[in-house]
Structure formats: structure tokens, C-alpha cells
N, C-alpha and C positions, 0 to 999 in steps of 0.2 A: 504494500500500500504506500501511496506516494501522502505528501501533506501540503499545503500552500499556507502560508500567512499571509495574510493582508497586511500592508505594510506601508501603502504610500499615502496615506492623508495627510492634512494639509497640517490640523494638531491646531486647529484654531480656538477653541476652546481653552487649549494649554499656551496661548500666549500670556506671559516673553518669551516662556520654556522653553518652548518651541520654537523662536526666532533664530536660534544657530542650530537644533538640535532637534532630528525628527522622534516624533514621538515614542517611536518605538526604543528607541536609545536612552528613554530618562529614566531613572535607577529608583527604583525603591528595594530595600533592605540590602542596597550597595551592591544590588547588579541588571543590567537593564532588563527591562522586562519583555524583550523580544528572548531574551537567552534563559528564561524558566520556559518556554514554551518549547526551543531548542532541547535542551534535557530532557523532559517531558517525554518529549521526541523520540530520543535515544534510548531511555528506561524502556519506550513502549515496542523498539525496536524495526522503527521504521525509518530508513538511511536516506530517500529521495527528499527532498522539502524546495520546496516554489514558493519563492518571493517577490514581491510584486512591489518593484521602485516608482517614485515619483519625484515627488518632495523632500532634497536633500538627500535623494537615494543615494549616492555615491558614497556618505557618510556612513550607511547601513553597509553597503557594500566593503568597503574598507574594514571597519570595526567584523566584520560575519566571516570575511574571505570567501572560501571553499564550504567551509562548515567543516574541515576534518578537525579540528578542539572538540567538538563533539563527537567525532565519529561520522557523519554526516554527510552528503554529496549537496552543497545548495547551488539551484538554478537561479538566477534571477530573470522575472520579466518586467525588462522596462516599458514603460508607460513616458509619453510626449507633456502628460500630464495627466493628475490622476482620474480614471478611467471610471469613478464610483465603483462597489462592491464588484453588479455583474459585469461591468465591461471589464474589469482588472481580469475575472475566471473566463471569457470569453477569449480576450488576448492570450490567457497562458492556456489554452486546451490543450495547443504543440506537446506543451511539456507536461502536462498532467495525464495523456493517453485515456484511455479508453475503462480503466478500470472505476469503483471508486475510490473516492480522495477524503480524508480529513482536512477541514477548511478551518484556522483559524484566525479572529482576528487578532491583527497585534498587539493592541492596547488596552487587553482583557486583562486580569490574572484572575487561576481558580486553581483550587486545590483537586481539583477529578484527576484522576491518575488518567491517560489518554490508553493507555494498555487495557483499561476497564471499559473502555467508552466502544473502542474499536473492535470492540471483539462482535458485537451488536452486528447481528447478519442483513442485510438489506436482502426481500424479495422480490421476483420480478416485476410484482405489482408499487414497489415502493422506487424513489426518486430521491431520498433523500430523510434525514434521522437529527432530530435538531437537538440540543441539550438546551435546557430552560430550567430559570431560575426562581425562587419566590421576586413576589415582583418588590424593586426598592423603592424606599420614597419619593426618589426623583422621577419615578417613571410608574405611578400608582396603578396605572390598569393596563400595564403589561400589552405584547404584542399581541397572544397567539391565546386560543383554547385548549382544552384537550378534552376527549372525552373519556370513559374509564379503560378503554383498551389502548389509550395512549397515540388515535390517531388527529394528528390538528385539525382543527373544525377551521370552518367558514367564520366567516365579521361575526360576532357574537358581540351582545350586549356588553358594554363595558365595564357591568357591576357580575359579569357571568363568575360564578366563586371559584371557577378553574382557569383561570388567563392566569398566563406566565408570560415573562422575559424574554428572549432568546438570549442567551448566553454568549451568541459568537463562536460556539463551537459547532460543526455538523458534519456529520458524513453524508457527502450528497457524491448523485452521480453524475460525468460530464454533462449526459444527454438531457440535465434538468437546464441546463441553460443553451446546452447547442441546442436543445430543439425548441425552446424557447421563443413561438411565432413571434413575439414582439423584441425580438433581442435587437442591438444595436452598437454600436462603439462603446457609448455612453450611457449605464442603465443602474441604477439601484437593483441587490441581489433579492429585495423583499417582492419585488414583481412576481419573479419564477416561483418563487414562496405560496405566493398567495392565487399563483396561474395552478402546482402543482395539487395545492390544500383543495380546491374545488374539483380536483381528478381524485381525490383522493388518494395521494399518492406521499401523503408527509406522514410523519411520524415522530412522537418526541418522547424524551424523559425528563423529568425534574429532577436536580440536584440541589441538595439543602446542607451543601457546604459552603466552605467560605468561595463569595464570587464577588470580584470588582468590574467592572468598566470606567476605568482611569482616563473619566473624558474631562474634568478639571483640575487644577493645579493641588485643593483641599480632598480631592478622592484619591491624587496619587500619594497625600501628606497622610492618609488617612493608613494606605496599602502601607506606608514605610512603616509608621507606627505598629501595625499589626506584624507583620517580619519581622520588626526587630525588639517584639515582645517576648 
């Protein structure tokens, strides 16, 4: 199994942070948070990983190399500029092939061993396997549903007592975005998400371990604190 991290945003949110330094490179518990998901990686024993440059890509690039510190072979694909979610998995198809992939984002941290996540069979009726989280304050009524066999429902009510998060982690299959009638250069991945939830073709689980989305300067202050407690 191959893996991609998302990787080229812009980190606007994390401005000044972010003004020499892409987000995937800021440290919390003294080591960037692209390089726990690296690990991750390697514990779960899976050596291919796709990354996707934009913004201050060369800096990732430089700091990551090859991947061999980990053990690791990394590809990058660069981006003229960044490409949103689905156009970034659109652009690297080349290098992700044919199988499925573990997609993650970069500017997540969570403590799911990916070795537990992965083992999770996709069948031929599924497209894709999302991990979801209780939903946090910033974000009260969650993206997705679930129902009790764990398959993501359609738009539901926003007070519905089963909406969860997405997590930013998934195993999805290439063909959920190559065959994606409305695909494009340029696309958000929650499109194919909510193209695929109406075919019935998604599927999730909740974790109710520790999960960040270290999309301000106080949530990455907050990850450091917890690491280095």
C-alpha cells in the first residue's frame, strides 16, 4: 500500500508561522508534524508515500529528502500552485497507481496507530473508508453521519446525534476521484465524498482518541503542550 500526505497549503490561518515556514514543518513536542505521520508510516510498514508541494514546497522537500531517515521511498508531486484536496490526488494518480492508498492530511496529529487503520478491507462495492472524530468545538456539527453499520449517510440534519468530523485520515480508492464526473484541475476532495456517500459507497469509523487539526497558531500551542506533558 502506497500513502500521500497533503502537504501544500497555503497555512493561512497559521500566519506569521507560516510566512517562512510551511505548515507542515512547525514543531510541536520538538518535531515537525509532517515527521509523526512519517513514523507512523514506517511502524505501519508501508515504504511508498506521495507528497504533494506547493507553498514553500522546496522547504519540505529539502528538510524530507528521499525519506530513507525513515526507511521510506518519498515521491513528490509538485503543484504550479496548490491544486485544493482533489486536484492535488488527481495530479499524483501517476504515482499512487491503481491500488488503494492511505490519504493523509498534513496538519492533522492523532494518536491511531495507521497499522490498525489499514488493515480495514475495502469491498468492491466501497470507494473509500474515512476515520472520524467526536466533533470539537470549533467545528460543532461535524461533517458526515453515520449510520449503525458504519456506512456515511447523505446531508442529514445538523443536530443528527451521529455526525462526526473527518479526521483527514482515509483509505480511498484512485477511481473515487478518476472517475469523479465533475473532476477538474482545481477541486475540493469533499465533492467525490459526498458524489461517492449518495452511491453508497463510503464508509467510516470513529476514533475517540487524542485528534488535532492544527489549523491555528493556539491548537498547534495547545498539541505542544499535550506532547510535552
Amino acid at each position: 500500500m502506497k500513502a500521500m500526505i497533503l502537504a501544500a497549503g497555503l497555512g493561512n490561518r497559521m500566519r506569521p508561522l507560516t510566512d517562512h515556514t510551511p505548515k507542515p514543518l512547525l514543531c510541536a513536542g520538538n518535531k515537525p508534524l509532517i515527521e509523526y505521520h512519517l513514523e507512523n508510516l514506517q511502524r505501519a510498514g508501508i515504504r511508498e508515500v506521495i507528497i504533494n508541494l506547493a507553498y514553500l514546497g522546496e522547504k519540505i522537500r529539502t528538510h524530507l529528502g528521499n525519506g530513507e531517515r525513515w526507511n521510506l521511498h518519498i515521491h513528490y508531486s509538485q503543484e504550479p500552485e496548490p491544486l485544493e484536496t482533489g486536484g492535488a490526488i488527481l495530479r499524483a494518480l501517476d504515482l499512487l497507481g491503481s491500488e488503494t492508498f492511505l490519504l493523509i492530511n498534513g496538519d492533522v496529529w492523532c494518536d491511531i496507530e495507521f497499522n490498525d487503520f489499514v488493515t480495514t478491507p475495502l469491498n468492491t462495492t466501497q470507494s473509500g473508508y474515512l476515520l472520524l472524530v467526536p466533533n470539537p468545538a470549533f467545528h460543532p456539527h461535524g461533517d458526515f453521519a453515520l449510520d449503525d453499520s458504519g456506512l456515511l449517510l447523505e446531508d442529514v440534519q445538523k443536530n443528527h446525534p451521529h455526525r462526526f468530523t473527518f479526521a483527514g485520515i482515509s483509505l480511498l480508492t484512485p477511481a473515487l476521484v478518476s472517475g469523479y464526473p465533475d473532476k477538474r484541475e482545481k477541486f475540493p476532495l469533499v465533492e467525490t465524498f459526498r458524489h461517492a456517500i449518495a452511491q453508497q459507497q463510503l464508509r467510516g469509523q470513529v476514533h475517540y482518541g487524542y485528534w488535532s487539526d492544527v489549523g491555528t497558531p493556539e491548537r498547534l500551542k495547545q498539541l505542544d503542550n499535550y506532547l510535552n506533558s
